[in-house]
C-alpha positions in Angstrom: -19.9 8.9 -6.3 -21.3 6.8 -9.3 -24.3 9.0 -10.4 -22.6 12.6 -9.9 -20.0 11.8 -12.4 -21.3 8.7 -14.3 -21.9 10.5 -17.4 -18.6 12.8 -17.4 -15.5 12.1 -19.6 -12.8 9.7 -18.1 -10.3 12.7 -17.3 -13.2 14.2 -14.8 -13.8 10.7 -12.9 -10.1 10.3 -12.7 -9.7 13.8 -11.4 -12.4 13.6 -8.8 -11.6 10.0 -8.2 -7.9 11.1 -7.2 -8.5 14.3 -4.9 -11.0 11.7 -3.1 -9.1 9.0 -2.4 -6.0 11.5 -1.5 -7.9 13.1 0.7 -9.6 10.3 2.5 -6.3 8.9 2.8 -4.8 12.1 4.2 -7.8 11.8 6.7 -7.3 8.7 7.8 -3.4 9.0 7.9 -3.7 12.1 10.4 -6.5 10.1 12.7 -3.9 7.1 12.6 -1.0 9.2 13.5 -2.8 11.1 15.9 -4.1 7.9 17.5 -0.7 5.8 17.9 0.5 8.8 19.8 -2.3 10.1 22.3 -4.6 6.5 21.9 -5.8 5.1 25.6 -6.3 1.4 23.6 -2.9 0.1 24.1 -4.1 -2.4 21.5 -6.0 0.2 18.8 -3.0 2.2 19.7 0.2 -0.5 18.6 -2.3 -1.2 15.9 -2.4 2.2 14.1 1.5 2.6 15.5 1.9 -0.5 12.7 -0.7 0.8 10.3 0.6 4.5 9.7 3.8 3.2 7.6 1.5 1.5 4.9 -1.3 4.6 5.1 1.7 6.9 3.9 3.2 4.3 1.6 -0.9 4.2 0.0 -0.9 8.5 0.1 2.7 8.3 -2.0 1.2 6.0 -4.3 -1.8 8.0 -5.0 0.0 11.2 -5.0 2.1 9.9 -7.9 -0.7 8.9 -9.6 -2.0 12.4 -8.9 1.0 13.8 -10.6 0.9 11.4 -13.8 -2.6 11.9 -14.1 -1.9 15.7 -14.1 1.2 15.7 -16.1 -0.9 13.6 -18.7 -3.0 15.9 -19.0 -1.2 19.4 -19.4 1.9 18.0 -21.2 1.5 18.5 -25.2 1.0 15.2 -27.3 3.4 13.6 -29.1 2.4 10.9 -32.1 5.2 8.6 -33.3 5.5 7.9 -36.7 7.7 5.8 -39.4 9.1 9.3 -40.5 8.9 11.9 -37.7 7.5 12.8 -34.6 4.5 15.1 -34.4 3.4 17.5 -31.8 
């Protein structure tokens, strides 16, 4: 991932950054899922029966990164100052 966007802005590593990680933990979350129900491992199987809670607990968290990230960037700036605030 390093050389494809090592020279973009920040808001283009965090975007692609993002939709990876969501998406590799979507991935993983439906292999997990699919796993503790059809698995013949009894072990591997209780294993991703326990794992699947935190995988959807990681894919909220980056999904509400997702939407910050995206809010951040669409929503109109505001600047502060000692006499008013600017848009």
């Amino acid at each position: 991932m390093r050389p494809k966007y090592e020279h973009s802005g920040g808001d283009t590593f965090d975007r692609h950054f993002i939709a990876m990680q969501t998406a590799s933990l979507q991935e993983t979350l439906d292999l997990a899922e699919a796993y503790a129900r059809i698995g013949d491992d009894f072990d591997l199987k209780e294993f991703t029966a326990v794992t699947v809670p935190k995988l959807k607990t990681q894919l909220d968290r980056i999904r509400e990164i997702e939407c910050r990230h995206t809010v951040r960037l669409t929503s109109p700036v505001s600047v502060v100052t000692d006499k008013a605030i600017i848009q």
